[in-house]
C-alpha positions as CSV (number, residue, x, y, z in Angstrom):
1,X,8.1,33.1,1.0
2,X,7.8,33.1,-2.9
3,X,6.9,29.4,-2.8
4,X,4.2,30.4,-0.3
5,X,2.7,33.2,-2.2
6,X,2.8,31.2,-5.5
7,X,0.9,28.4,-3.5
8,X,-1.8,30.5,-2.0
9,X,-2.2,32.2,-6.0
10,X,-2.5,28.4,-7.1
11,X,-5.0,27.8,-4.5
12,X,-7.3,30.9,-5.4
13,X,-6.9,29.9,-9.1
14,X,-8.4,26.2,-7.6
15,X,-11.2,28.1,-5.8
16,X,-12.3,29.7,-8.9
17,X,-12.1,26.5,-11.3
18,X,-13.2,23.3,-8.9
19,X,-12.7,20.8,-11.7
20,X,-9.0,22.1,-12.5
21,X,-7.5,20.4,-10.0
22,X,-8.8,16.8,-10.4
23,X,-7.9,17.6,-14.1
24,X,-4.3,18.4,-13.4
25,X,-4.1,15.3,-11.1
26,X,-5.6,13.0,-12.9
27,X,-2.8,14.3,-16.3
28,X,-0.4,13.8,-14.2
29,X,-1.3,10.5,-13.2
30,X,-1.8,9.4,-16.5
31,X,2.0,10.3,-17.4
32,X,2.9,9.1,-14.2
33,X,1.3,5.7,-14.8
34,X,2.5,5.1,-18.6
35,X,5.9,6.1,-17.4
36,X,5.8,3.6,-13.9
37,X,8.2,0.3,-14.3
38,X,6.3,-2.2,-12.2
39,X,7.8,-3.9,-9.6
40,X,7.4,-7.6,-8.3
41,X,5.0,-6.3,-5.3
42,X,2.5,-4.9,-8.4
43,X,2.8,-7.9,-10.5
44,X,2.7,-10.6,-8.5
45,X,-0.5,-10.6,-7.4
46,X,-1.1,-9.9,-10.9
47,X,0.5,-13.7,-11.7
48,X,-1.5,-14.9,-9.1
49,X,-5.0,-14.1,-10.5
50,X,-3.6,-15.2,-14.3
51,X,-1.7,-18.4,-13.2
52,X,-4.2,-19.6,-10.5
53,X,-6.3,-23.2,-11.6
54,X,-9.3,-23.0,-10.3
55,X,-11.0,-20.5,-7.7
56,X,-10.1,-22.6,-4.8
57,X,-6.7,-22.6,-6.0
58,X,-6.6,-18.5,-5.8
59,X,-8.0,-18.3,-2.6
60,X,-5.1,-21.0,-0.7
61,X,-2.7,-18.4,-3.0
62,X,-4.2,-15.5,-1.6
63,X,-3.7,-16.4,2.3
64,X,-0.2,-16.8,1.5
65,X,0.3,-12.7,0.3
66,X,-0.8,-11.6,3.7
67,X,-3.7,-9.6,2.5
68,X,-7.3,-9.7,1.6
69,X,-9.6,-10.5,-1.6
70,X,-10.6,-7.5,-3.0
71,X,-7.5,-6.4,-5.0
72,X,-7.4,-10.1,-6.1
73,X,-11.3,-10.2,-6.9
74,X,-11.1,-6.7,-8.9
75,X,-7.8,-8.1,-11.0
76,X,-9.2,-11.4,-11.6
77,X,-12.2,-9.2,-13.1
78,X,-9.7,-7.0,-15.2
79,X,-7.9,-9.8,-16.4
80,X,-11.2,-11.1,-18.4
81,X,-11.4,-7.8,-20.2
82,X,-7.8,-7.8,-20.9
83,X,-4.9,-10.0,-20.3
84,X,-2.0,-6.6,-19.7
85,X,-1.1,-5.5,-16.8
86,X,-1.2,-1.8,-18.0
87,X,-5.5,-2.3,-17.5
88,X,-4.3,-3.4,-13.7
89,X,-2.9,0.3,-14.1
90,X,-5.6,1.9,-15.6
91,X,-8.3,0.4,-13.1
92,X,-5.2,2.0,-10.2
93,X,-5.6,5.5,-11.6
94,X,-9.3,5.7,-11.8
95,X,-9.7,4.4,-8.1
96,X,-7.3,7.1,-7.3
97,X,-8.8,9.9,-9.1
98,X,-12.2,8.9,-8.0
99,X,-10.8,9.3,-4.5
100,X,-8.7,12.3,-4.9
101,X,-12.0,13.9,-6.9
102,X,-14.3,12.5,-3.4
103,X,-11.9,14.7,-1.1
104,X,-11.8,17.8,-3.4
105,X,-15.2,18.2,-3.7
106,X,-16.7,17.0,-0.4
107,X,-13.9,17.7,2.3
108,X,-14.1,20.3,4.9
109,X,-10.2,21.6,4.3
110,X,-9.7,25.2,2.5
111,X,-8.1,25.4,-1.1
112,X,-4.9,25.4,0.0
113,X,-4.9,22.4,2.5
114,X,-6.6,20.5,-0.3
115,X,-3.9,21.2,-2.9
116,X,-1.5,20.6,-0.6
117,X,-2.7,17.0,0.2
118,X,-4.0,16.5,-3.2
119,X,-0.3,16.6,-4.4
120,X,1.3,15.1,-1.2
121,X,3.5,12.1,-1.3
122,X,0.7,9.5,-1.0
123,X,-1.9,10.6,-2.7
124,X,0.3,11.9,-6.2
125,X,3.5,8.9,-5.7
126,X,2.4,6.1,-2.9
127,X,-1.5,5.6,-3.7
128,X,-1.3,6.6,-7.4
129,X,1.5,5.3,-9.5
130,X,2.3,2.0,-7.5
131,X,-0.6,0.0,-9.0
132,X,-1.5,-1.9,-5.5
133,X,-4.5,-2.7,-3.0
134,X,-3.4,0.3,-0.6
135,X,-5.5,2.9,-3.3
136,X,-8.6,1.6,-1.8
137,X,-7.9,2.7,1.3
138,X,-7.9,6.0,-0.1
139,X,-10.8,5.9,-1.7
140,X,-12.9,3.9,0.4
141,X,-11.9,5.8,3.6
142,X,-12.9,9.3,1.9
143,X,-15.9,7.9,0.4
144,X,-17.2,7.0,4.0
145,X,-15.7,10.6,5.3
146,X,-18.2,12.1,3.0
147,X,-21.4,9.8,3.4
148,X,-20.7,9.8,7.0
149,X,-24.2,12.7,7.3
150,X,-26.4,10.2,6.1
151,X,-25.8,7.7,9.4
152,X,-29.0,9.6,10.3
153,X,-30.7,7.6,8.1
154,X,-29.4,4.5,7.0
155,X,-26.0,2.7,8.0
156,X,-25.8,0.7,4.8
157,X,-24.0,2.6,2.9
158,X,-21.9,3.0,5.5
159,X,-21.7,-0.8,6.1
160,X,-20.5,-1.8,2.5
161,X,-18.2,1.0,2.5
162,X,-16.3,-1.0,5.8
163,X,-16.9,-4.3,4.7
164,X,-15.2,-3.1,1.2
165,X,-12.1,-1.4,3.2
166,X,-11.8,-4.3,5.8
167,X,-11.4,-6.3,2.9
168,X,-8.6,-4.1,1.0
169,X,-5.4,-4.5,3.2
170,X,-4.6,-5.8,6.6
171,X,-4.1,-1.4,7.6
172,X,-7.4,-0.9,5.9
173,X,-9.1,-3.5,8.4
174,X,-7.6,-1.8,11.7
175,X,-9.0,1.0,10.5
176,X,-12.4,0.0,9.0
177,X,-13.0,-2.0,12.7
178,X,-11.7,1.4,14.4
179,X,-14.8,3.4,12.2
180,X,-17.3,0.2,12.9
181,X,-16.2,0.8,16.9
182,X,-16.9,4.7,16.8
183,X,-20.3,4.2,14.6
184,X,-21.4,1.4,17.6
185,X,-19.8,3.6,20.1
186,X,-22.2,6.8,18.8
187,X,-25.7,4.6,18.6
188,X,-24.9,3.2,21.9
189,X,-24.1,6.5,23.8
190,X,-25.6,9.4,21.9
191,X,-29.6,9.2,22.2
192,X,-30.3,11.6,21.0
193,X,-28.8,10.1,17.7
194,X,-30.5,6.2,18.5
195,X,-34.0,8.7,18.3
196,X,-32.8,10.8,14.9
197,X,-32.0,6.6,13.3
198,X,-35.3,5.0,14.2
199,X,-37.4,7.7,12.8
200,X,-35.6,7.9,9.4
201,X,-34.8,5.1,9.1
202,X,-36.1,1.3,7.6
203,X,-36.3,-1.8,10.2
204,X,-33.8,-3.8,8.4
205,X,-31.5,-1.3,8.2
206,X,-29.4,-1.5,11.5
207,X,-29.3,-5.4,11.2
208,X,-28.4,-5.6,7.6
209,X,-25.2,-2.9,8.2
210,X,-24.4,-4.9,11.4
211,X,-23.9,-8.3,8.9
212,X,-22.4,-7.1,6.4
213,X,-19.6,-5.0,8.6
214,X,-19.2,-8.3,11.0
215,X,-19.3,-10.8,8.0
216,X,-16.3,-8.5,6.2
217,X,-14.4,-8.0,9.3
218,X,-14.1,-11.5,9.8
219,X,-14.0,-12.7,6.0
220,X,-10.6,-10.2,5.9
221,X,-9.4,-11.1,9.2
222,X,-9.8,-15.3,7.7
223,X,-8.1,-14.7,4.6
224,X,-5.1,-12.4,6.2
225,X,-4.3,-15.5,8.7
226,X,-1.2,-17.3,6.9
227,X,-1.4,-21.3,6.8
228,X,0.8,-23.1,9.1
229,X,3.7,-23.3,6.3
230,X,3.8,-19.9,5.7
231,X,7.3,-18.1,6.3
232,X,6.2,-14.5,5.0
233,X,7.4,-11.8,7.4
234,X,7.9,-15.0,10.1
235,X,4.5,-16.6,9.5
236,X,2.0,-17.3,11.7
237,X,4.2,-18.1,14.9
238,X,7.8,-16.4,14.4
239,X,6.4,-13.0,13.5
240,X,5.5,-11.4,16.3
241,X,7.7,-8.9,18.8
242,X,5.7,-9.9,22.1
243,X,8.7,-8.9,24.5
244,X,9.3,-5.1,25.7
245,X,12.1,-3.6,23.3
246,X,12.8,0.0,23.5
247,X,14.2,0.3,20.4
248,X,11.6,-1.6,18.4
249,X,9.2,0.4,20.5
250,X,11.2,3.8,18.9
251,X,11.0,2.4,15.7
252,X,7.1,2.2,15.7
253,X,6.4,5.6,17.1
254,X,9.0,6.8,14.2
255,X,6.5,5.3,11.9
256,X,3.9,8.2,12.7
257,X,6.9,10.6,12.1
258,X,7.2,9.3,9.0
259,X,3.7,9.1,7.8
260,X,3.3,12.6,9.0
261,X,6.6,14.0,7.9
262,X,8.4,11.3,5.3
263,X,11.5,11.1,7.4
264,X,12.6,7.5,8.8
265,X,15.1,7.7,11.4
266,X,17.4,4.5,11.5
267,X,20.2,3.7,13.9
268,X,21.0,6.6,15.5
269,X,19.5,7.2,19.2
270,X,19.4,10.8,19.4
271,X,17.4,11.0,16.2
272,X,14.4,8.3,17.1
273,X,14.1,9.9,20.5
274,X,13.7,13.1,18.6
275,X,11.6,12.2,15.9
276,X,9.2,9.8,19.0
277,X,9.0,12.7,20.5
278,X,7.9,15.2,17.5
279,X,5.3,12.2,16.4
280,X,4.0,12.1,19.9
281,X,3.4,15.7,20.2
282,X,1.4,15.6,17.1
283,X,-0.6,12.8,18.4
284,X,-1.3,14.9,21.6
285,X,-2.0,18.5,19.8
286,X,-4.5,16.4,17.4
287,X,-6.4,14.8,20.7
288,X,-6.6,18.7,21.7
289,X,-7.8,19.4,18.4
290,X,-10.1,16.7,18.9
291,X,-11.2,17.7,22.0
292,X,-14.5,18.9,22.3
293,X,-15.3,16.3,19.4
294,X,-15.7,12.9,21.7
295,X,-16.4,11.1,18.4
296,X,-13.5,11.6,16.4
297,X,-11.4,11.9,19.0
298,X,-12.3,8.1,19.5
299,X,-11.9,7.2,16.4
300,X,-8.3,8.8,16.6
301,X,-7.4,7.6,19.3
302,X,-8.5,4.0,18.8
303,X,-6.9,3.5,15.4
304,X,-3.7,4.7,16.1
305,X,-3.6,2.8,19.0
306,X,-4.3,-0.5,16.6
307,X,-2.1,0.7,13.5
308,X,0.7,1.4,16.7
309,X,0.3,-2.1,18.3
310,X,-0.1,-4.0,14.9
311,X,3.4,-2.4,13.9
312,X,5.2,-3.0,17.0
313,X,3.9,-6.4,17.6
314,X,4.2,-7.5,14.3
315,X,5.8,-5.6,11.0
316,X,6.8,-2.0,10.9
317,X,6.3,-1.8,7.1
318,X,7.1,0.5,4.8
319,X,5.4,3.8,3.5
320,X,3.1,2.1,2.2
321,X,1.7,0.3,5.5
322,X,2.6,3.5,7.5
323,X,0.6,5.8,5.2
324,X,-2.6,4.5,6.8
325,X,-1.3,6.9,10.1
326,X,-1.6,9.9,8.1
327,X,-5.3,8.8,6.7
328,X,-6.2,8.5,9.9
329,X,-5.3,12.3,11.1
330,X,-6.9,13.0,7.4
331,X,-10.2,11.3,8.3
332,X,-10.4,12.6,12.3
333,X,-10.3,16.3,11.0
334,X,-12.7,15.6,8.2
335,X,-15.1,13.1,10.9
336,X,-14.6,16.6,13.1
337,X,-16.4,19.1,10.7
338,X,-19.3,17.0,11.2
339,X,-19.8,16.7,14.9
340,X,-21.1,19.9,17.2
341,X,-19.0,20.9,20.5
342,X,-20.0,18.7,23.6
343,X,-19.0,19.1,26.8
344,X,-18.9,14.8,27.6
345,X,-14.6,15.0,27.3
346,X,-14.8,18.3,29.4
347,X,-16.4,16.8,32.0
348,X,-14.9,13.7,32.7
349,X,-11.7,15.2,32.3
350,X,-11.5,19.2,32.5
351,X,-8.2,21.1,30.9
352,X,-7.8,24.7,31.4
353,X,-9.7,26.4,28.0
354,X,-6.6,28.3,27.8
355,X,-4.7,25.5,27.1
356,X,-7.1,23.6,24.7
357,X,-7.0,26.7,22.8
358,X,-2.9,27.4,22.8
359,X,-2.6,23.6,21.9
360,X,-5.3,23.8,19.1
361,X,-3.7,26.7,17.7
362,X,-0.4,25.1,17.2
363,X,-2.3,22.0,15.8
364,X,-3.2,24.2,13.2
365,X,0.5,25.2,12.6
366,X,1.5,21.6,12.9
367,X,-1.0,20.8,10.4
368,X,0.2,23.0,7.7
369,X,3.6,22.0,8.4
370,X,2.9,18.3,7.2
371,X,0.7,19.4,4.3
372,X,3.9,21.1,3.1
373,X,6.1,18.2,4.1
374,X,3.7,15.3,2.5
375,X,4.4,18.2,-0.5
376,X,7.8,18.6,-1.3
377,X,7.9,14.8,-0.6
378,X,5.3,14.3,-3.6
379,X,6.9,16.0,-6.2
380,X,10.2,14.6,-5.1
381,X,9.0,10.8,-5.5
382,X,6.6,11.7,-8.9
383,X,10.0,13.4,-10.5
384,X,11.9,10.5,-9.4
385,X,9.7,8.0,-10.8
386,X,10.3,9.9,-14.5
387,X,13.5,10.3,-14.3
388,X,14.9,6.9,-12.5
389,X,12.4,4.0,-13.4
390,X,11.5,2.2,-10.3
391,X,12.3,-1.1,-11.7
392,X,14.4,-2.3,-14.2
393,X,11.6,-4.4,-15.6
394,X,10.0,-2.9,-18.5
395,X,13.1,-2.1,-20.1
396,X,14.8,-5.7,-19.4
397,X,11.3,-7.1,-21.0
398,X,11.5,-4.6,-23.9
399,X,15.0,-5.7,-24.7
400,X,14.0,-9.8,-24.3
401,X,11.2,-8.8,-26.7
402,X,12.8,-6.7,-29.1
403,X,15.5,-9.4,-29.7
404,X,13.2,-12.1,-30.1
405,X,14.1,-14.2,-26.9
406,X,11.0,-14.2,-25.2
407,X,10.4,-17.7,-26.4
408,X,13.5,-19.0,-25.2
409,X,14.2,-21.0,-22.7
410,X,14.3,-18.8,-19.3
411,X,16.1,-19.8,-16.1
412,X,15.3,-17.0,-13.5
413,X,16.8,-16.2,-10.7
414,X,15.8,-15.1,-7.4
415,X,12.1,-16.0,-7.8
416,X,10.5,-13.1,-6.0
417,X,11.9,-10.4,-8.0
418,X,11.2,-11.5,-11.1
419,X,7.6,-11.4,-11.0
420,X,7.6,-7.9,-12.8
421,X,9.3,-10.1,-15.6
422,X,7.0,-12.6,-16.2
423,X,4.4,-10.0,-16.3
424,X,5.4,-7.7,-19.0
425,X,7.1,-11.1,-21.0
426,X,3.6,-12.7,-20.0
427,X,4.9,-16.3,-19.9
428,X,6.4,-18.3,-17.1
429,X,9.7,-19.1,-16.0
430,X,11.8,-21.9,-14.6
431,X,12.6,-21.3,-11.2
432,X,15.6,-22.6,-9.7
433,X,13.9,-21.9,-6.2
434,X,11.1,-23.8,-7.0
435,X,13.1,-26.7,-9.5
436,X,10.3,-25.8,-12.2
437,X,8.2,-23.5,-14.2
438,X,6.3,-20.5,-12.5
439,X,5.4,-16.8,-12.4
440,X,4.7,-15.7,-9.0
441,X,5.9,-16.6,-5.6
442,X,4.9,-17.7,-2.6
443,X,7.4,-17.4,0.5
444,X,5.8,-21.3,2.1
445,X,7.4,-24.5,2.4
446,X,8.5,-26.2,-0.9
447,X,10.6,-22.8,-1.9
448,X,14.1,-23.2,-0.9
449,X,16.9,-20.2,-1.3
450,X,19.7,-21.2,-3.8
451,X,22.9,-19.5,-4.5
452,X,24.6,-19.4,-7.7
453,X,26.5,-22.7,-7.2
454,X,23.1,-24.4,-7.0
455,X,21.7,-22.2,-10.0
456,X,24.1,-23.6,-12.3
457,X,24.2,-27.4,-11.3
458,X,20.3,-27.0,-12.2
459,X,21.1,-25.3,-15.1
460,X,23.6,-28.1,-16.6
461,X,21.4,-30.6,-15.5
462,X,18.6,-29.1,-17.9
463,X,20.9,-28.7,-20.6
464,X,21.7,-32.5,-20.0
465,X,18.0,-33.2,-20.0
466,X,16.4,-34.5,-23.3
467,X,13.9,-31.6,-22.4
468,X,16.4,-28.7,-22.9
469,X,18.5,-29.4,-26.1
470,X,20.0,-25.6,-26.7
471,X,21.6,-22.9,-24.7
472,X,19.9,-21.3,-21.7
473,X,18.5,-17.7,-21.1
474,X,19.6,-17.3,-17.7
475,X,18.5,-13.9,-16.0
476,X,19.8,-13.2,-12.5
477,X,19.2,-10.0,-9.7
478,X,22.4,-10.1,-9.0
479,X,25.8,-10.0,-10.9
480,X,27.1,-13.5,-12.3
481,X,30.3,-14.7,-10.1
482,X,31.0,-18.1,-10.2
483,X,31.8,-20.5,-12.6
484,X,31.9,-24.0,-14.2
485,X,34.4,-25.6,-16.4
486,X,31.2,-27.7,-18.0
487,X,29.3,-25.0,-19.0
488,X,30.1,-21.8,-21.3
489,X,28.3,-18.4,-19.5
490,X,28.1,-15.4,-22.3
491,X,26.5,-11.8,-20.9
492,X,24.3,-10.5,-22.9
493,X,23.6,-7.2,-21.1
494,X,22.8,-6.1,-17.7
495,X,19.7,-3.4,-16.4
496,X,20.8,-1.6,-14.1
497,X,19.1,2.1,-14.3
498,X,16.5,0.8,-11.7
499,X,15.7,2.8,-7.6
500,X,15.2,-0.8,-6.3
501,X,18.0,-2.2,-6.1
502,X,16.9,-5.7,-5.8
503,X,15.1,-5.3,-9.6
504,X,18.4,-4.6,-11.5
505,X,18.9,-7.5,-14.1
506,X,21.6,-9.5,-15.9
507,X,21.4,-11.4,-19.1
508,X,23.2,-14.3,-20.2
509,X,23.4,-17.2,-22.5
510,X,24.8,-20.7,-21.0
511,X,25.1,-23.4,-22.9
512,X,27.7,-26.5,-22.9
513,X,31.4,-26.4,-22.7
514,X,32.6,-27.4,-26.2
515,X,34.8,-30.3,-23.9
516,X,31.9,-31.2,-22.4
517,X,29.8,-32.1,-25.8
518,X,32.0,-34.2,-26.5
């Protein structure tokens, strides 16, 4: 009750002072972002863009990351202004704020559903501090919830806005074709609309939007494809879940729990039933909700329906991926404060009004129990980031640095999570996976998994090299536990303060038995 009433205070203080709330956010965001360790997922796209020889070269790169060019395109911008990843940061926040500041000002919600969101777990922890391509879905999403009006007149705007978020993630194109389908799905059946277009509008108009949102689509759904020799999340052929499996099927509808709520239910039965069941009857209060609104109750409908079949089919991701659920239910109630009461749902299929009402009416409690969810869930993760860094990568690179041995020689181990490395060191490393230099990685054929036995006969065969006349830096993920009479292994120190497990580090020096030099 006290939180409540300190929440609706907050809210009123908002209503009085628009601008104070983008302020605060974007504050915090700052701290947040100066404070973030970066993780291999930021960086190694980041490697990427740097290490890449030639345009061609990034684009074959690209395919392999399972995602489109824009993040790629905006770094490889970034980079020519400034060769730190903290600008990759910087450029993160802004697209965030910008987004967060499009949704303050220009979304239908009250002051308190906007603070709410506005400090939820996506918008303040997800989309703000973890500098990756997901932000645009924010912003470009929003931006289109608020242009959205001026269809009337021009689709252009409209158009770029798609081809920009097809373009941003593989989520972001599910749901820029779902938006494309409800925009063809309005022209072709509202005529009243088609006559409203014609006369406002300029004769290029419709066929310039339609090429732009048709060339992105497919430019994004191109790039996205993984080559042949891909292996990332199965590749091309071994990815894909094409039999009926209940509990796979559980596990997908829990993703809309979770993007609505922030709870993931693992192996126990009861709880996924529960949870499927919860998610499902938030899907069906929203299509009441929706109800009377045939367009965004299309556009509901149809995107969850992708989002739901692209992670059951294929990959069941992470918050991240998932998020693009709750942006969804975001952009239908915000799509619905635009659209007037018609009677085409009610006709074709007729509910009793008491009913619509009843159900509508616990939408709205539904609603403000998710808000306060997506909440609680927000500060959690934005504390947590301060407090426990999210990798132990900037403090493993400040230590290299701060010791001088950033220009020694560096045998890394495994590959992939020491792309956050590399970044903040801003050199390259010899990869045992690879059996030479590199920065980022690419999970194709050519990369081979080595254990620590294999680690170390590369290691002694450097050190026997005429390349490699000194001891080794040798930086593992995981602890050091095996051993060679040939070689002498010295820890340094280890990193372990780090909420991804996979991104704690250990130092050593190997060099040379004393036995075996001579």
């Amino acid at each position: 009750m006290l939180a409540k009433k300190a929440i609706n205070r907050i809210s009123t203080l908002f209503s009085d002072f628009p601008w104070l709330i983008v302020i605060i956010f974007s504050i915090l965001g700052l701290i947040g972002i100066l404070n973030h360790s970066m993780w291999r997922d930021e960086l190694n796209p980041w490697l990427i863009v740097r290490d890449s020889e030639s345009f061609r070269d990034l684009i074959a790169n690209i395919k392999y990351e399972g995602h489109p060019v824009l993040w790629y395109f905006a770094l490889a911008f970034l980079i020519r202004i400034a060769d730190n990843p903290l600008i990759m940061q910087i450029f993160h926040l802004s697209v965030t704020i910008t987004a967060i500041a499009i949704f303050y000002l220009y979304s239908p919600f009250n002051y308190k559903q906007k603070l709410l969101f506005i400090f939820g777990y996506f918008p303040l922890y997800e989309y703000l501090l973890i500098s990756r391509n997901y932000a645009f879905s924010l912003l470009f999403i929003f931006a289109f919830c608020a242009l959205f009006p001026f269809r009337k007149k021009t689709y252009l705007y409209l158009a770029i806005l798609l081809g920009l978020l097809a373009n941003s993630s593989a989520y972001a194109l599910l749901v820029s074709f779902s938006l494309s389908l409800t925009l063809l799905v309005e022209f072709c059946f509202d005529s009243e609309h088609r006559k409203q277009y014609f006369n406002q509008s300029k004769r290029y108009d419709l066929f310039v939007s339609i090429g732009i949102i048709i060339f992105s689509l497919i430019l994004s759904a191109y790039i996205i494809t993984p080559p042949g020799d891909s292996y990332l999340h199965g590749g091309l052929k071994d990815g894909w879940t094409i039999q009926l499996d209940i509990r796979n099927l559980l596990k997908s509808i829990n993703r809309l729990f979770a993007s609505y709520f922030l709870i993931v239910p693992h192996k126990k039965w009861l709880d996924s039933i529960v949870c499927a069941f919860i998610a499902l009857l938030v899907f069906v209060l929203t299509l009441f909700k929706l109800y009377k609104k045939p367009l965004p109750f299309f556009f509901y409908t149809i995107s969850n329906c992708l989002i739901f079949a692209f992670t059951y089919l294929r990959f069941t991701g992470y918050p991240r991926h998932f998020g693009h659920f709750y942006l969804v239910f975001i952009a239908a109630l915000w799509l619905e404060s635009y659209c007037e009461e018609s009677t085409f749902l009610v006709n074709k299929v007729p509910i009793q009004p008491k009913l619509v009402k009843l159900a509508q009416k616990w939408h709205n409690v539904a609603f403000m129990l998710i808000l306060y969810a997506q909440l609680i869930a927000g500060i959690y993760g934005f504390s947590r980031d301060l407090i426990i860094p999210f990798s132990a990568s900037k403090e493993t690179a400040h230590y290299i640095q701060q010791n001088h041995f950033e220009n020694e020689v560096i045998v890394a181990s495994r590959d992939a999570n020491m792309a956050a490395l590399s970044g903040y060191l801003n050199r390259k490393f010899y990869y045992p996976e690879l059996q030479k230099m590199g920065s980022f990685t690419l999970f194709k054929q050519g990369r081979q998994g080595v254990d620590q036995a294999e680690i170390f006969r590369q290691i002694h065969s450097l050190l026997k090299s005429q390349e490699v006349n000194h001891r080794i830096l040798l930086i593992l993920n995981k602890k050091h536990n095996f051993n060679r009479n040939d070689l002498q292994i010295v820890p340094i120190k280890n990193f372990k303060r780090a909420w991804v497990d996979s991104e704690r580090y250990y130092l050593y020096w190997v060099d040379e038995a004393v036995n075996s030099k001579q």
